[in-house]
N, C-alpha and C positions, 0 to 999 in steps of 0.2 A: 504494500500500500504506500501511496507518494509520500512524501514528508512523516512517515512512520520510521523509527522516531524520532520525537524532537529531540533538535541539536542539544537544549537545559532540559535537563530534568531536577525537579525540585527534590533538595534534601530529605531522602528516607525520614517517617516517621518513627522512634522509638516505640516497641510495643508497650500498650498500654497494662502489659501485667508485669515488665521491667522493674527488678527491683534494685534496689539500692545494693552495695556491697557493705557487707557488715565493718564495724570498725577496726581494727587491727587492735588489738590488746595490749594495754599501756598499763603504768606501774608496776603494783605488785602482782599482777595474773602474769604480765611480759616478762618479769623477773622471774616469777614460778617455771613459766615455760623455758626460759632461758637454760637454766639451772637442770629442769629436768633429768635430761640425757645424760647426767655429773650423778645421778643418784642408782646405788648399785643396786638391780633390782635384789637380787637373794637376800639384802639387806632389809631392804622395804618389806618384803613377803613374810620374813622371819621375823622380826620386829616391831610390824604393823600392820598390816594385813592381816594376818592368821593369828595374832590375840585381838584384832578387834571382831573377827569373826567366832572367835570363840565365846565371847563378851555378849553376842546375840544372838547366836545357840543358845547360851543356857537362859537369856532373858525368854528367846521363847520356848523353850523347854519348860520353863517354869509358867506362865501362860496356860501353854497346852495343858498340865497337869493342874491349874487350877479352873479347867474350862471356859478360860476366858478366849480359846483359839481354836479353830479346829485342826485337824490331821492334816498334815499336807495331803494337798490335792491329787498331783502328779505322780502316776504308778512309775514313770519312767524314770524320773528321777531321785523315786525312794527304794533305800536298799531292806534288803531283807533280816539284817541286824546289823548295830551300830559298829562300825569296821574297825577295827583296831592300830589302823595310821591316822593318827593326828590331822588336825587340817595343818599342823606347823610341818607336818614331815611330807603331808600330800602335795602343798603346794610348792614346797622346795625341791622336790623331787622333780615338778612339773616344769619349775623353773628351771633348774637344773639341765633339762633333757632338751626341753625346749627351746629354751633361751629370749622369753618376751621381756619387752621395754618395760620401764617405769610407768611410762605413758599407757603402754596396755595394760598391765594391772590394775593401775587406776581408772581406766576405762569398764575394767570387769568388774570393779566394785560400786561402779554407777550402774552397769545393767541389774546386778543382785538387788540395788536398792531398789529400781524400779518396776523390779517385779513381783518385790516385795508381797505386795499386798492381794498378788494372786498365788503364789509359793514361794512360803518363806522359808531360810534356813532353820533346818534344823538337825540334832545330831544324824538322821538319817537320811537328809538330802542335800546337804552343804557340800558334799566332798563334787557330786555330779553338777551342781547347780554351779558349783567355780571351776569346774571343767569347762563346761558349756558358753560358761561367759568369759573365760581367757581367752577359748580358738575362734569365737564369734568378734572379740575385741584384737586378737592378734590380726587377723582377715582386715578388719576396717582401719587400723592402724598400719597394716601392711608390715606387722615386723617378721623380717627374714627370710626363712626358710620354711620357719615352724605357720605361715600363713595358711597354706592350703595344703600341707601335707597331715592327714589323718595318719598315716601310719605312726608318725612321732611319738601322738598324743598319747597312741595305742601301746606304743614303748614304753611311755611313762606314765602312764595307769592302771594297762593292763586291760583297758574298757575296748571289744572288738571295734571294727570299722565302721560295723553295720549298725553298731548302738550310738558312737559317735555322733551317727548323723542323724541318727532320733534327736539325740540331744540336743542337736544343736537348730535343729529346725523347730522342735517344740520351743527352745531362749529363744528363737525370732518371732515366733508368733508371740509369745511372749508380752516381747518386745513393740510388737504390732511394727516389725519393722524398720525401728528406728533406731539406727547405730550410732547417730552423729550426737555426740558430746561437745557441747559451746566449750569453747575457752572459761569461761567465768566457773563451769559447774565443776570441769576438770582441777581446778583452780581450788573448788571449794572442797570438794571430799579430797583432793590431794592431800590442803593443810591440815584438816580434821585428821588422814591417815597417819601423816608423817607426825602429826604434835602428840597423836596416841599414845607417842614411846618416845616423845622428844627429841624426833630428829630436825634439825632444821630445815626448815620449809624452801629457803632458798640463799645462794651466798648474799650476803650485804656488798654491794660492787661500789668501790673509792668512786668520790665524786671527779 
């Protein structure tokens, strides 16, 4: 067609569901996350992590035997009697074998929070419930090796292939999906974790 097209054409409109990019993380979250990758995980997991899970076990352990809780829900996630590895020696071992960031632990202890209130830990289902939320936070944090290899996980639990992935597709429904941890919330349960047992939250950097 003649004169198709015109020589100007007028500046693209932005679509109207465009949204703003979030703000980059300043202060103490930018110092937290700075600092991060400096903090040794088997550290964090043995000394913070695994007594603050232990700390809400027994709160709801106690709960449950006052009826103010019911039975966890999830057959998949509960075992058949209470296992005899610690969460301090399950999750060291996990760590150990596996090898996740700082940043993914702390991410797996915001999926446990959040699903809290559909299955909670407890001595019977804490050990699979932080399986679940390490390989689903290691996947979205991307660390390493131990991302998308199940057989790893299966070295260092002993939990087969094929349960694995129950496990881990039952923490996304969970989840409803939602793996993405803002800076500010990473920020929050980190300093909660790490003050547990009085690690510093982050170095203080000279002016």
């Amino acid at each position: 067609m003649r004169g198709w097209p015109p020589s100007s054409l007028p500046p693209p409109r932005p679509p109207p569901f465009a949204l703003p990019s979030p703000p980059s993380p300043s202060g103490p979250i930018a110092a937290f996350l700075r600092t991060l990758p400096e903090k040794d995980p088997a550290e964090v997991a043995s000394r913070c992590l695994a007594p603050l899970l232990d700390t809400v076990v027994d709160a709801n352990e106690r709960l449950q035997q006052a009826g103010a809780q019911p039975p966890p829900r999830k057959a998949i996630f509960r075992l058949q009697r209470r296992p005899s590895l610690s969460i301090k020696a399950y999750l060291s071992r996990i760590v150990e074998i596996t090898g996740p960031s700082t940043r993914c632990l702390i991410t797996a202890l915001v999926y446990l929070d959040r699903i809290s209130a559909k299955e909670y830990p407890s001595s019977l289902t804490v050990h699979r419930l932080l399986l679940a939320a390490v390989m689903l936070a290691a996947k979205h944090t991307g660390d390493g090796n131990s991302s998308w290899s199940y057989d790893i996980y299966t070295r260092a639990t002993g939990v087969p292939v094929g349960e694995l992935k129950i496990l881990e597709m039952e923490m996304l429904r969970m989840l409803q999906y939602d793996l993405v941890v803002p800076p500010h919330q990473l920020f929050a349960y980190g300093t909660k974790a790490l003050q547990y047992k009085k690690l510093p939250v982050f170095r203080q950097e000279s002016p």
